[in-house]
Backbone as a ProteinNet text record, in pm:
[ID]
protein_1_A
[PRIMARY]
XXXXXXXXXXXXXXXXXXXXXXXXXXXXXXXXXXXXXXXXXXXXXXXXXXXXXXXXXXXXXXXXXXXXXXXXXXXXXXXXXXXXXXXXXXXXXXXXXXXXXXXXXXXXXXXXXXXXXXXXXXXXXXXXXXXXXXXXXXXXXXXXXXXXXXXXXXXXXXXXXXXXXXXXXXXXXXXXXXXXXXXXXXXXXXXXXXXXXXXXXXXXXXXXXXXXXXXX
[TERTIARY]
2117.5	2105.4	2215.9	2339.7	2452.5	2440.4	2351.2	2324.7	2232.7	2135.7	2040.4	2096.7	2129.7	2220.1	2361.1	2411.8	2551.9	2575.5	2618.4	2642.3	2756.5	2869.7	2963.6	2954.8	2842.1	2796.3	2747.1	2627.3	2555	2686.4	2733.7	2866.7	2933.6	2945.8	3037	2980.4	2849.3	2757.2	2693.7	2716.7	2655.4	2737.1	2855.3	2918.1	2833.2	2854	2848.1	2705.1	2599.3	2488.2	2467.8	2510.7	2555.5	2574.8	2683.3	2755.7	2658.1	2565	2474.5	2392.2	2338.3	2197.6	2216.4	2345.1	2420.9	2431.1	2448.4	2521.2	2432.7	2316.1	2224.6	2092.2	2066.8	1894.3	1888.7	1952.8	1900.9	1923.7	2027.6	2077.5	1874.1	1876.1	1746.6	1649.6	1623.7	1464.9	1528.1	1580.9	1597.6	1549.4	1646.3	1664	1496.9	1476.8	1341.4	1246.6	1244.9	1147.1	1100.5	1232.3	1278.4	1163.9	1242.2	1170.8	1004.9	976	773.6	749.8	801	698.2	730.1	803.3	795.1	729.5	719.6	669.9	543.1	512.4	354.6	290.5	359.1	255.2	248.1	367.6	355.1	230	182.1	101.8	14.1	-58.2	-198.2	-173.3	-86.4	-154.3	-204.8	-128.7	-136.8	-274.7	-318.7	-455.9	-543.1	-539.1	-601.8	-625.6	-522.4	-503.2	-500.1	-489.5	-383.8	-518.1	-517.2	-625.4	-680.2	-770.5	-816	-723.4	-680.2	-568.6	-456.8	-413.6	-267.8	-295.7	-365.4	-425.4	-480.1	-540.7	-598.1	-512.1	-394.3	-292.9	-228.7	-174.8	-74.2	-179.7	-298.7	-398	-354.1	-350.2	-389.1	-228.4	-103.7	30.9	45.9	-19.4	0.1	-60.5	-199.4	-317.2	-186.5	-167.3	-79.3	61.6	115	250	188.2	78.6	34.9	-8.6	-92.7	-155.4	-38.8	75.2	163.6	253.3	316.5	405.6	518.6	599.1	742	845.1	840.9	943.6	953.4	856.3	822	890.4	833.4	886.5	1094.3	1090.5	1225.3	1328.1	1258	1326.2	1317.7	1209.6	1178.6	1234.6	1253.7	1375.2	1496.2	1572	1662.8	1708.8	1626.6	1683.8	1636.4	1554.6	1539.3	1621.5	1661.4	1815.5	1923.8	2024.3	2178	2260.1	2348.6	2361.5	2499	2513.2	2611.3	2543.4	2435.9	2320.6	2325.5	2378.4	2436.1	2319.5	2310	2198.7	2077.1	2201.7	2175.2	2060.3	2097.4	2006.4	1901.7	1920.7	1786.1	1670	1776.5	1684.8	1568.4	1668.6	1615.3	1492.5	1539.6	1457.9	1320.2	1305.2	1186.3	1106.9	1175	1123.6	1034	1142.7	1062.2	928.7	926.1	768.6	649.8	774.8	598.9	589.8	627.1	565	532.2	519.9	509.2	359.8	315.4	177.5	61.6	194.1	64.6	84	172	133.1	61.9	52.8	-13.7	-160.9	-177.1	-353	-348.8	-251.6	-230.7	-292.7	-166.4	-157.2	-317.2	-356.2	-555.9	-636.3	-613.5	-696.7	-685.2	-567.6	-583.6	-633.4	-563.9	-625.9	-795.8	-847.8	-957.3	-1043	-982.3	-1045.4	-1068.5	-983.6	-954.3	-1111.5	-1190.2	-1331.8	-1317.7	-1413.2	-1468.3	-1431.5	-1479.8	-1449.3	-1297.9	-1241.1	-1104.8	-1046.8	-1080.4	-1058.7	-1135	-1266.2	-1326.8	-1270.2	-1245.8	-1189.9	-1078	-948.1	-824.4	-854.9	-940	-1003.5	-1065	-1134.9	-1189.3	-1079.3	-944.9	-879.9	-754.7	-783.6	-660.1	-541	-576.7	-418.7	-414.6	-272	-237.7	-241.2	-284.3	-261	-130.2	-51.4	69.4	49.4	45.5	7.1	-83	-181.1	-292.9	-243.3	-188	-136.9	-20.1	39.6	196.7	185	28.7	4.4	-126.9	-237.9	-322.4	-369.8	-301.4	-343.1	-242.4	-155.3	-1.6	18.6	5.3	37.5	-61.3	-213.6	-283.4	-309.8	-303.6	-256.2	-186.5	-87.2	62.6	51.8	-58.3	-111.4	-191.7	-300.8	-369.9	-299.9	-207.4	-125.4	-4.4	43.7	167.9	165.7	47.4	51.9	35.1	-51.4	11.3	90.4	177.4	299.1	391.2	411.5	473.6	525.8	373.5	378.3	404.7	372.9	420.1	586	671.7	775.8	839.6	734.8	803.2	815.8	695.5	633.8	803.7	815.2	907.1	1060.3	1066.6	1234.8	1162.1	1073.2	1078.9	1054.2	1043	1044	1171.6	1312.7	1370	1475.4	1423.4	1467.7	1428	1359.9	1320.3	1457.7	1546.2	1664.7	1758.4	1752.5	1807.4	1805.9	1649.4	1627.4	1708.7	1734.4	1872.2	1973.5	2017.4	2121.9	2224.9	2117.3	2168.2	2205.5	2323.1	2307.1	2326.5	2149.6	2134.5	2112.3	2047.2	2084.8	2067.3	1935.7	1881.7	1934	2002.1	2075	2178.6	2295.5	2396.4	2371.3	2279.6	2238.6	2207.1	2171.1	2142.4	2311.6	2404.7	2484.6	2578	2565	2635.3	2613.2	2494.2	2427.7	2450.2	2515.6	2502.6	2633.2	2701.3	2913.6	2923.1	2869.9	2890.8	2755.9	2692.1	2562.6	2493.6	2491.9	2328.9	2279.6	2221.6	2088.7	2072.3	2039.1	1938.6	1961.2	2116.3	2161.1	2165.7	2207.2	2212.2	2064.4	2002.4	1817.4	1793.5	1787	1720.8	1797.9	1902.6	2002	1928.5	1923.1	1859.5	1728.9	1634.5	1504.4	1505.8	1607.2	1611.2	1628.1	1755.2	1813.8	1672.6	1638	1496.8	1338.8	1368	1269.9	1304.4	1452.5	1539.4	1489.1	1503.5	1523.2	1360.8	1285	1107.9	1028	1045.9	998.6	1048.7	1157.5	1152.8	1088.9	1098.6	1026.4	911.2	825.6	682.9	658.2	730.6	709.9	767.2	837.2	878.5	807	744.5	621.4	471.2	449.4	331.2	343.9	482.2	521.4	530.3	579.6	530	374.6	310	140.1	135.1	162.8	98.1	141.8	265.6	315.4	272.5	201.3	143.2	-27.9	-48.9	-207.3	-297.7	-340.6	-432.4	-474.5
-773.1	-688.6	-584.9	-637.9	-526.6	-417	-406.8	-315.1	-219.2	-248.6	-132.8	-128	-180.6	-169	-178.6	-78.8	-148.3	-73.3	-224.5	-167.2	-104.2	-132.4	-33.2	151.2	183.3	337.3	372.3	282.9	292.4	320.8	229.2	276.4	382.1	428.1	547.9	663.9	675.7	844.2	823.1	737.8	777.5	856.9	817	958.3	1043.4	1096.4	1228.9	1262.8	1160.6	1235.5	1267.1	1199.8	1195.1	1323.3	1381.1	1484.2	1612.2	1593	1718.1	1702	1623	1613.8	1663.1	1631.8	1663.4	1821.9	1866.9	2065.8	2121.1	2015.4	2168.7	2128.2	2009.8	1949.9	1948.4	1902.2	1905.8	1998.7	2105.4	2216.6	2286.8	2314.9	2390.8	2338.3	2224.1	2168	2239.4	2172.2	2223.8	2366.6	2421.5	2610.8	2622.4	2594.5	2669.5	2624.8	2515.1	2470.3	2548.3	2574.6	2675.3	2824.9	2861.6	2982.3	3007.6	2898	2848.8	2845.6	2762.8	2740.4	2865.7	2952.8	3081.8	3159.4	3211.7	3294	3275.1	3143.2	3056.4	3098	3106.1	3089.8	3271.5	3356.1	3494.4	3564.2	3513.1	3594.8	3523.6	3392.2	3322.3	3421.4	3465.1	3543.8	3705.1	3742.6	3843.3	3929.1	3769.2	3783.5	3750.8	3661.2	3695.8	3795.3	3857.4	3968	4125.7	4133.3	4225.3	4330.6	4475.7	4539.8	4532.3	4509	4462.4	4503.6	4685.9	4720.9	4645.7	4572.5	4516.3	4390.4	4292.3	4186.4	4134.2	4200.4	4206.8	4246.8	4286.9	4269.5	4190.3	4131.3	4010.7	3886.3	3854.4	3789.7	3746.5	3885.3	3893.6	3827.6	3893.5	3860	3711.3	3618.5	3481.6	3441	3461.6	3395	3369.3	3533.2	3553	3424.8	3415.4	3355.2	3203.2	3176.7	3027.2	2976.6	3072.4	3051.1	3083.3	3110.1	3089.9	2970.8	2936.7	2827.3	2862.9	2753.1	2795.4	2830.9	2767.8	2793.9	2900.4	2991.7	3103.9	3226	3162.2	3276.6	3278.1	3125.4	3146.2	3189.8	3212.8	3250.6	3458.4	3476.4	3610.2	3683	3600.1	3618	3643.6	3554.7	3508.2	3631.1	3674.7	3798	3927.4	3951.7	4058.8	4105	4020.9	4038.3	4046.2	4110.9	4131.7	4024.5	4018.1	3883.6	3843.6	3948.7	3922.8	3796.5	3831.7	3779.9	3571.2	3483	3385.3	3312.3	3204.2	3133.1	3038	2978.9	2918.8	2950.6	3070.4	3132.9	3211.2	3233.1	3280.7	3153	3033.4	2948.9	2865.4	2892.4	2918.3	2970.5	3090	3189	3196.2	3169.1	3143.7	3052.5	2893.1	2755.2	2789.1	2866.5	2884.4	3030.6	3106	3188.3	3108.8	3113.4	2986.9	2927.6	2813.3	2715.2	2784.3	2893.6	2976.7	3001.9	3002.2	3026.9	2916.7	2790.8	2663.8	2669.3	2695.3	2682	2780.5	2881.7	2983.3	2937.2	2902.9	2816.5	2707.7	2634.4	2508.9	2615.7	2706.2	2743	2789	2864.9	2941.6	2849.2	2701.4	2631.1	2568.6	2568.8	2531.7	2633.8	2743	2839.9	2794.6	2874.6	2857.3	2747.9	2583.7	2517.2	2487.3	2617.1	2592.9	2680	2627.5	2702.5	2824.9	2901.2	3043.6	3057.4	2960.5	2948	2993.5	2921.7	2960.9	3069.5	3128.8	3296.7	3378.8	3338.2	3421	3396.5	3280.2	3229.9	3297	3348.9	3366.6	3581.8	3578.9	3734.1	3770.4	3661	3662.7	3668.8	3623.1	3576.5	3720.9	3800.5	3980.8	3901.1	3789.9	3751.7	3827.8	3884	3944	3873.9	3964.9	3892.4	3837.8	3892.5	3842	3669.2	3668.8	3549.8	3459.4	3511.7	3413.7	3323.4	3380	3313.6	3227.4	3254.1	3181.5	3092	3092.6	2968.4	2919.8	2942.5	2860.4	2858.3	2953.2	2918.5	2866.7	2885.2	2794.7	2683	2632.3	2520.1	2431.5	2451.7	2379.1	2400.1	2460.1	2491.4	2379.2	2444.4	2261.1	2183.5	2111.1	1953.1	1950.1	2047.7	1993.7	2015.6	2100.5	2110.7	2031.2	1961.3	1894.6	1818.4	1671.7	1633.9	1733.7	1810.9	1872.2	1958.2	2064.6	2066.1	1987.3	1881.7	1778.8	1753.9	1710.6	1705.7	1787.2	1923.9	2037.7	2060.4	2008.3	1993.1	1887.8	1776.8	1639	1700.5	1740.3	1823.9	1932.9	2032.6	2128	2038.4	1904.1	1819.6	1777.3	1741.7	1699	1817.4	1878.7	2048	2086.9	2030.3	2107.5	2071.2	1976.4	1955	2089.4	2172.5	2296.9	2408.6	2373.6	2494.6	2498.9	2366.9	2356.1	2477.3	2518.6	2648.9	2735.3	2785.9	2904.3	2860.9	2720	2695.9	2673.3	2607	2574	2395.7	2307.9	2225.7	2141.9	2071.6	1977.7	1882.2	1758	1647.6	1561.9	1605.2	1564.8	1655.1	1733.3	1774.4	1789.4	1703	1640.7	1491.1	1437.7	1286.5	1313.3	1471	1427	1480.6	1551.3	1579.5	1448	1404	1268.4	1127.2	1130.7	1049.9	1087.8	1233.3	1303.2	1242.9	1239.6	1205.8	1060	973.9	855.5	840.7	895.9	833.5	735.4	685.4	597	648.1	725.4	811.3	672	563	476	458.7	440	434.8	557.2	659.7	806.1	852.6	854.5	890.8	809.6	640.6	580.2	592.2	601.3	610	756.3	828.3	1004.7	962.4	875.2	875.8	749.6	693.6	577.4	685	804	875.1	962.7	1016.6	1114.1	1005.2	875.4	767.3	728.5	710	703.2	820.7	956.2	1073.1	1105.8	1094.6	1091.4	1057.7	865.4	802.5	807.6	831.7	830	938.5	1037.4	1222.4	1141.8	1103.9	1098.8	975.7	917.1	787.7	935	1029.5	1065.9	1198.3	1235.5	1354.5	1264.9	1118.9	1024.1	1034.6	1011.4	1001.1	1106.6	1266.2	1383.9	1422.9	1376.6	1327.8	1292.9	1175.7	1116	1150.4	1197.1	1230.9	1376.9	1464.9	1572.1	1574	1454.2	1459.9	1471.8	1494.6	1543.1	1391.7
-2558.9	-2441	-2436.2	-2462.3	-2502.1	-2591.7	-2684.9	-2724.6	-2701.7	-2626.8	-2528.6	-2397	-2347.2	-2211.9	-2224.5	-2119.6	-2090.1	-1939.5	-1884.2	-1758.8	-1761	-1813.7	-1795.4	-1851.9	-1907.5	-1911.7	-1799.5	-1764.8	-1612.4	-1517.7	-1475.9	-1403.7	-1392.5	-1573.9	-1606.6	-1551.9	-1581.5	-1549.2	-1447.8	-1377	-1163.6	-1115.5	-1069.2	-1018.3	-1090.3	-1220.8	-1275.9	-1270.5	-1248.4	-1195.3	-1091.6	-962.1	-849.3	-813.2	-860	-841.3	-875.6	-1009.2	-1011.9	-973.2	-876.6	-797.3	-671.1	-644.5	-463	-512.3	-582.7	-619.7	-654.2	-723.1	-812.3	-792.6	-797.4	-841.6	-661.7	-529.6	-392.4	-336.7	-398.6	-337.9	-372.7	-518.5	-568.8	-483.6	-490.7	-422.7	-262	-177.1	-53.8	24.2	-47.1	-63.1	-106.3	-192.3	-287.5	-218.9	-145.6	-74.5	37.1	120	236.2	209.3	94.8	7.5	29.4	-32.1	-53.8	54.3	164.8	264.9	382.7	391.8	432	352.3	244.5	153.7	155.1	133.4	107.2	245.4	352.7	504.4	510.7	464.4	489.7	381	288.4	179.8	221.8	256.5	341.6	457.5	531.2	684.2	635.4	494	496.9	386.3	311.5	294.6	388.4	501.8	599.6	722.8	702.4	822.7	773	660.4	661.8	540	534.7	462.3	328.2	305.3	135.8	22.5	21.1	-27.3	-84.1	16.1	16.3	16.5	44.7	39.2	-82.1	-164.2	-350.4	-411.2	-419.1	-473.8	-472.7	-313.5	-322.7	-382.6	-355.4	-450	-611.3	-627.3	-780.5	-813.1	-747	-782.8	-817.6	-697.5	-651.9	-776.2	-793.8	-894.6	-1038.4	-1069.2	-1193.8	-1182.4	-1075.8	-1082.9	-1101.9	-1035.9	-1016.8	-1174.8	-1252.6	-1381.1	-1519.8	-1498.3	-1562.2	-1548.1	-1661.9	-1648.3	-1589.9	-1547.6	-1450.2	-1559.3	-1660.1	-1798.2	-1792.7	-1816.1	-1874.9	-1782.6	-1644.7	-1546	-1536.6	-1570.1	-1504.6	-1655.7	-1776.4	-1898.4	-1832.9	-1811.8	-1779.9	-1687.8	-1571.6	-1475.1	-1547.7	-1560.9	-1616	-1701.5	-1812.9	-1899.5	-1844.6	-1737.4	-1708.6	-1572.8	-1529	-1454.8	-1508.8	-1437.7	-1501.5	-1478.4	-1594.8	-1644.6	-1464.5	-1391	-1277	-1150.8	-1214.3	-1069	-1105.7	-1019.8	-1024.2	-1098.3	-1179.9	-1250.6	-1151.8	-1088.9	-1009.1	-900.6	-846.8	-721.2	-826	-923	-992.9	-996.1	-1074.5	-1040.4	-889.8	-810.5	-669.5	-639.4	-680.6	-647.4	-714.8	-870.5	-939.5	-902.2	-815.4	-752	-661.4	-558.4	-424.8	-450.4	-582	-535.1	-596.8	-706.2	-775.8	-688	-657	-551.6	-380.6	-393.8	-271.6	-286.1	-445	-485	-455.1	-446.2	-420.2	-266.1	-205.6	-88	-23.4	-69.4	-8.5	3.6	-95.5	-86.7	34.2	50.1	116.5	251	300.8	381.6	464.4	360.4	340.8	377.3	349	364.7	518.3	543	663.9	791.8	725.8	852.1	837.5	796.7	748.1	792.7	805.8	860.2	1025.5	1067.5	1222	1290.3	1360.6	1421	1438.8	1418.1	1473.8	1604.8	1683.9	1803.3	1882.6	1799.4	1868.4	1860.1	1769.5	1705.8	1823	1842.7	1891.2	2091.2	2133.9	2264.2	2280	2143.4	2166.8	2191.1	2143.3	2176.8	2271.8	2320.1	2520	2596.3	2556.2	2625.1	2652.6	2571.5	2495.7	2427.5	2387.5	2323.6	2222.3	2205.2	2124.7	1939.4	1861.1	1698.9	1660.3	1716.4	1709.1	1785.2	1914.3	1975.1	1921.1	1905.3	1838	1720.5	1642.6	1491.4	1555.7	1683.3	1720.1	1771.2	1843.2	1963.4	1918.4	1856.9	1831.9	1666.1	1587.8	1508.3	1372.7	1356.9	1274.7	1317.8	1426.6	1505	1440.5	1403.3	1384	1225.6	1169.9	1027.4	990.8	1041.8	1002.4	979.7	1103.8	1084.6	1023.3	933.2	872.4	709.2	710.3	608.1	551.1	665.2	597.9	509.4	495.2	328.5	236.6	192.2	82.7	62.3	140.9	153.3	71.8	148.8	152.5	-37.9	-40	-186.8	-301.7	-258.5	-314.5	-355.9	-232	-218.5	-306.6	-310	-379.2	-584.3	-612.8	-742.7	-765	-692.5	-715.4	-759	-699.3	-715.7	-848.5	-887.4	-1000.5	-1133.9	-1096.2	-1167	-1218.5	-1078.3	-1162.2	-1242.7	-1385.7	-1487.1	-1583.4	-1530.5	-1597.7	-1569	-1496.4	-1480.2	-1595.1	-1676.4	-1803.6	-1868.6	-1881.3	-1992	-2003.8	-1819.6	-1788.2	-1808	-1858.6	-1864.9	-1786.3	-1662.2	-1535.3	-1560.6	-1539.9	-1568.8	-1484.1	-1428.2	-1320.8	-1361.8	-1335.3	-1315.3	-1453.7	-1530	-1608.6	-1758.8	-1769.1	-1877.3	-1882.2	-1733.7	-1730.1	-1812.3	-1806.3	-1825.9	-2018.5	-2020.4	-2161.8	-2239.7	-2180.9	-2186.1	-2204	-2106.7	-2133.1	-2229.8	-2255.3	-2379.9	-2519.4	-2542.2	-2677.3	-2703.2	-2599.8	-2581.1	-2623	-2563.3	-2614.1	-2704.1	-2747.1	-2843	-2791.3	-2658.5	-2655.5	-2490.3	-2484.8	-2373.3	-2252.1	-2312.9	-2245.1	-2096.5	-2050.8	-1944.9	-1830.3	-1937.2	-1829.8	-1785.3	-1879.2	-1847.6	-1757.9	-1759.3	-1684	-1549.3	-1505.8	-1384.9	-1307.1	-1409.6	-1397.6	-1334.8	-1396.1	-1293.8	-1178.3	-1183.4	-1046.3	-899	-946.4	-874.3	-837.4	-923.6	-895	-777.2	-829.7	-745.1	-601.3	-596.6	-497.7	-308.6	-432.8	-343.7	-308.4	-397	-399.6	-287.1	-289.4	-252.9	-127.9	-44	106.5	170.3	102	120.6	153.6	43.9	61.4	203.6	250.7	377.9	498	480.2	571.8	608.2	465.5	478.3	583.5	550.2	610.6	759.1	784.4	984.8	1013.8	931.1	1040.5	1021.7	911.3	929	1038.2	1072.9	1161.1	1312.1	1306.1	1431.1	1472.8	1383.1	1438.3	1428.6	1390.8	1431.9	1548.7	1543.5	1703.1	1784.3
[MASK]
++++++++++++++++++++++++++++++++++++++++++++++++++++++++++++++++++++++++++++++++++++++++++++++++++++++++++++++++++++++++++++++++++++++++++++++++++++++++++++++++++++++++++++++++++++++++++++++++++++++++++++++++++++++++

């Protein structure tokens, strides 16, 4: 057993994963999340509201960012910015549009499932478009949106073992960083996905109770 395990490595590289999950891997998911689910609800209102013009474009943008891989975008980022612009917030920044692309659908679908009716009641009524979207129609969006959201969010923390590429070094290429130093992986990887199961698994019980606590 001493030779595929050792608890005293396990021991050695917690802090040190610790430390890049708290700075880079929750800082990224957090922030980027922040990013998506503003971005994601502003391009769903603004293909729904807003003139075919400008609407079939941001379309086509989303489709393109969604049907590409995230690697790809965040290598493309990455060199087509100046090298002053921090790695870190690039990486950010690539998290939260891609995943701004899945929520934007999230977002579509929920409008969308809210009745004719109420659209047409909130227009008997002169509420303003501004109003309408503030008071009857986001509000009910939400609740039918927050599981997948939710999950969208859970998908993006486990994504970003992809910031490596930029040479951002979070949690999971600290862990391989530290396995190359002493030569045996087994401990830092597996500590790397307890920590990733750890942070996962309460999201998804705590994404279920604002389910349930905003259901009708």
């Amino acid at each position: 057993m001493g030779e595929v395990w050792s608890w005293e490595r396990a021991i050695d590289v917690l802090p040190v994963l610790l430390e890049a999950f708290l700075k880079v891997t929750l800082v990224a998911t957090v922030v980027g999340s922040i990013i998506a689910a503003i971005l994601g609800l502003v391009v769903a209102i603004v293909r729904r509201s807003a003139p075919a013009f400008i609407a079939k474009p941001v379309h086509w943008v989303m489709q393109f960012i969604r049907m590409t891989p995230l690697v790809v975008q965040l290598l493309f980022v990455y060199y087509a910015l100046p090298s002053t612009v921090p790695r870190l917030w690039i990486g950010i920044g690539v998290l939260g549009v891609h995943y701004a692309s899945y929520m934007a659908e999230v977002y579509r679908a929920g409008i969308e499932s809210i009745p004719k009716g109420q659209w047409e009641a909130a227009t008997a009524l002169s509420m303003s478009p501004t109003r309408t979207w503030r008071k009857v129609v986001i509000p009910q969006a939400l609740r039918a949106t927050i599981p997948a959201l939710g999950t969208w969010v859970i998908s993006m923390f486990k994504d970003t073992p992809f910031l490596m590429v930029i040479f951002i070094v979070e949690m999971v290429s600290r862990a391989q960083s530290y396995g190359s130093q002493v030569f045996a992986y087994t401990e830092a990887f597996t500590i790397a996905g307890l920590i990733f199961l750890a942070a996962s698994y309460p999201t998804s019980i705590l994404v279920r109770r604002l389910e349930d606590r905003l259901a009708y």
